[in-house]
C-alpha positions as CSV (number, residue, x, y, z in Angstrom):
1,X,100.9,94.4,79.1
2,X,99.7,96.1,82.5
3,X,96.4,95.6,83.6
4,X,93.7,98.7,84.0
5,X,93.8,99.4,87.5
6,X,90.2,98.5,89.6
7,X,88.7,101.9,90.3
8,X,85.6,102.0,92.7
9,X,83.4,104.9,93.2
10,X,83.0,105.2,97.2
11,X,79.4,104.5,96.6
12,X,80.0,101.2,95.1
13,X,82.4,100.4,98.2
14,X,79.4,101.6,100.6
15,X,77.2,99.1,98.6
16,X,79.7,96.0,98.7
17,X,81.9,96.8,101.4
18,X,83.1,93.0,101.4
19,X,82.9,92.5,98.3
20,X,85.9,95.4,97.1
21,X,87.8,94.4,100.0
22,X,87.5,90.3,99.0
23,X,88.6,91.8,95.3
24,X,91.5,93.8,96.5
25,X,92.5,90.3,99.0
26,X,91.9,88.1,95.7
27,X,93.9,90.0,93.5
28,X,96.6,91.5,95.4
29,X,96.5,94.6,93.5
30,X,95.2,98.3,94.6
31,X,91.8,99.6,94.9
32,X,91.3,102.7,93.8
33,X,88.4,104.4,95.2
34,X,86.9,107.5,93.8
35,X,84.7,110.3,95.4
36,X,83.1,112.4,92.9
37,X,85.2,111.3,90.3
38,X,88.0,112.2,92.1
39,X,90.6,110.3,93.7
40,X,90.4,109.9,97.2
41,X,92.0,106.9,98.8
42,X,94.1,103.2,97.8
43,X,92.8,99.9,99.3
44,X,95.9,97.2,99.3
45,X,95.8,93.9,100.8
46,X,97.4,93.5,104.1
47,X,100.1,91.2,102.6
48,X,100.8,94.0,99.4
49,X,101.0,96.6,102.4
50,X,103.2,94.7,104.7
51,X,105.7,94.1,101.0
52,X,105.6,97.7,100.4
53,X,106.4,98.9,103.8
54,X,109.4,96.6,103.8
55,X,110.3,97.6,100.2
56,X,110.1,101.4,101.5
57,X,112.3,100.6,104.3
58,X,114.7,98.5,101.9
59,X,115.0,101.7,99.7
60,X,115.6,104.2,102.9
61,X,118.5,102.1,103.8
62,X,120.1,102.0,100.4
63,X,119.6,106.1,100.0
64,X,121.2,106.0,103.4
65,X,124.0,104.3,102.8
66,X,124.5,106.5,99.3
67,X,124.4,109.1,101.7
68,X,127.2,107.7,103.8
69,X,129.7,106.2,100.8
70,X,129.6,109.8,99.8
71,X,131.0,111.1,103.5
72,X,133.6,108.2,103.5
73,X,132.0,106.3,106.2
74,X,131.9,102.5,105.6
75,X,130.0,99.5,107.3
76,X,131.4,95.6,107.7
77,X,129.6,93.7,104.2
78,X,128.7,90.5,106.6
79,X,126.4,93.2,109.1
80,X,125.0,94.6,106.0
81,X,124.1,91.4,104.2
82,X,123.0,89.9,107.6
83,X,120.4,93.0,108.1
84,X,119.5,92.8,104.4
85,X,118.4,89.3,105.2
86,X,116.8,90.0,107.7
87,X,114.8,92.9,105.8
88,X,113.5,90.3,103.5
89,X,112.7,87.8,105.9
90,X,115.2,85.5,105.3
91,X,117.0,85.7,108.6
């Protein structure tokens, strides 16, 4: 089951600055934060950030190379597993 995502009025956040970003550190999940019962911004730990970035990056190669199987081009499978690798930190 998902869990309710943690939504903070910005006026909480001016009270307990720390304290939302501690939460959003702790938990690894998103901070929503609300202005006027609106939504205005997402607060992410910098390790979720940095996993996302790299997951955006992961899915902008793959839509590339979609992109060039359909124009016939091609690319050596040892090059592309070696930069996969090193995408995800493994190389």
């Amino acid at each position: 089951m998902a869990s309710m995502p943690d939504i903070v009025p910005i006026s909480d956040l001016r009270q307990d600055a720390a304290g939302v970003v501690k939460r959003a550190a702790a938990t690894d999940e998103p901070v929503f934060i609300t202005q006027r019962g609106r939504p205005a911004a997402v607060m992410l730990s910098t390790q979720r950030y940095a996993r996302t970035q790299r997951e955006l990056e992961i899915l902008r190669l793959l839509a590339r190379g979609e992109i060039e199987i359909e124009k016939g081009e091609g690319h050596d499978l040892d090059r592309v597993l070696a930069e996969a690798d090193e995408l995800l930190g493994r190389g």
